[in-house]
VEXTI-135427 format. One line per field, with one value per residue (C-alpha): residue number from 1; x, y, z. Coordinates in steps of 0.2 Angstrom, whole numbers, plus 2048, in hexadecimal, padded with zeros to 3 digits. Last residue first. Example, Ala and Ser with C-alpha at 12.3 -4.5 7.8 and 13.67 -1.06 7.14 Angstrom:
BEGIN
k	c(2/1)
px	c(844/83E)
py	c(7FB/7EA)
pz	c(824/827)
This chain:
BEGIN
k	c(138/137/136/135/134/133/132/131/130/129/128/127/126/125/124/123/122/121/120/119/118/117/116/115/114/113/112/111/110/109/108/107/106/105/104/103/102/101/100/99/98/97/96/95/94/93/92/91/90/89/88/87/86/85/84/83/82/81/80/79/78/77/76/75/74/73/72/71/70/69/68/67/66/65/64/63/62/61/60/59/58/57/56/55/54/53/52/51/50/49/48/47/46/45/44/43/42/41/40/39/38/37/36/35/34/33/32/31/30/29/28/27/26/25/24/23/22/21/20/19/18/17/16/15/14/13/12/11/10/9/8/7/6/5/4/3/2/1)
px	c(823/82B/820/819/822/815/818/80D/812/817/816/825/825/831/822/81E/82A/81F/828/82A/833/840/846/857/856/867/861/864/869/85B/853/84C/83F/839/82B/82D/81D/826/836/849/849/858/850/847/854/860/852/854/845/842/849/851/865/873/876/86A/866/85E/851/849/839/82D/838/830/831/82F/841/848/840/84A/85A/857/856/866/870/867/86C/87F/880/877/885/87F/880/87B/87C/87D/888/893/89D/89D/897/88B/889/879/870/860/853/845/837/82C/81A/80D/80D/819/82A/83A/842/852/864/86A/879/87E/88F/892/88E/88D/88C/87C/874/874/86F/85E/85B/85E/853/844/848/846/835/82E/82A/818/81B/80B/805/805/807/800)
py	c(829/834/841/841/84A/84A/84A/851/84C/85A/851/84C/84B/83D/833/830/838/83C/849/84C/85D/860/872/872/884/88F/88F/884/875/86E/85A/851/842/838/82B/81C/813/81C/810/814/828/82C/835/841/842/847/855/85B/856/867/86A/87B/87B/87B/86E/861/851/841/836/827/824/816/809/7F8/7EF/7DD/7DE/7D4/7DE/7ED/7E3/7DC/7ED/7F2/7E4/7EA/7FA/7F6/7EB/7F8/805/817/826/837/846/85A/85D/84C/83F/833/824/82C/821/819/821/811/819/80F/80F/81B/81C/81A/808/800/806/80B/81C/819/822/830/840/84D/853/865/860/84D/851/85E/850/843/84F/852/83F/83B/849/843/831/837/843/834/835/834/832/836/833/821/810/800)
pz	c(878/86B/864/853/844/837/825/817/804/7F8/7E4/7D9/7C6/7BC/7BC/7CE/7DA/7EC/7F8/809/80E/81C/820/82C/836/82F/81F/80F/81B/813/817/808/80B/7FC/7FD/7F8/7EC/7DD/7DF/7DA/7DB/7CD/7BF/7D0/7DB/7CA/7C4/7D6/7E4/7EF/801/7FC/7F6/802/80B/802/809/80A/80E/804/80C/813/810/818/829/82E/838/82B/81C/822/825/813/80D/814/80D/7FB/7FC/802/7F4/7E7/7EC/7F5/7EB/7EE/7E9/7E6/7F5/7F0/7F8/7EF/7F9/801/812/816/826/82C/834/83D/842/835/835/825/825/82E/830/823/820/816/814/80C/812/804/808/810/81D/825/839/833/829/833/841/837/833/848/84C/842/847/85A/855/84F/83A/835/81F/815/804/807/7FD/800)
């Protein structure tokens, strides 16, 4: 089933944000997986090159973490990522390159000096806003 909504804890919200702030001036990716609509759990992947404008993490290393995912009866929710100095919309490269329609894409600005996140849904090589929540940690 696919949503048009991501809920993200407050905990895995802060820990996406730091990831970025500890990585600048590189771009930073990893996967939001859970259940339904809510993440629980967050798993950082490396940018293999290094780049402010993108990223790049190997198929092996993708695949490795999706069986982790799968192992723990989760699925990905989002692909998140960064960019350190540009707004918190998809780039023509986020879009071409977004693997699967049915994950949503989460992109965290340093642009200003409060990090802005934005949700987005790639379908088509167009991208539609998606609302997320930041719920309280219990």
């Amino acid at each position: 089933m696919e949503y048009d909504k991501i809920i993200i804890p407050t905990s895995y919200y802060k820990e996406i944000v730091e990831h970025g702030k500890l990585n600048l001036s590189y771009e930073v990716c990893g996967l939001l997986a859970g259940k339904k609509d809510k993440v629980q759990s967050v798993w950082p992947l490396e940018n293999e090159i290094k780049s402010d404008r993108r990223f790049f993490v190997g198929e092996k290393k993708i695949e490795e973490t999706m069986r982790l995912i799968e192992k723990q009866e989760e699925k990905i929710l989002a692909v998140y990522h960064s960019h350190p100095t540009t707004a918190p919309v998809p780039s023509s490269y986020d879009i071409a390159n977004h693997f699967n329609e049915h994950v949503l894409m989460v992109i965290i600005s340093y642009k200003s000096m409060n990090p802005k996140i934005k949700c987005f849904r790639i379908k088509h090589e167009t991208y539609k806003e998606c609302p997320f929540l930041i719920e309280p940690t219990s």
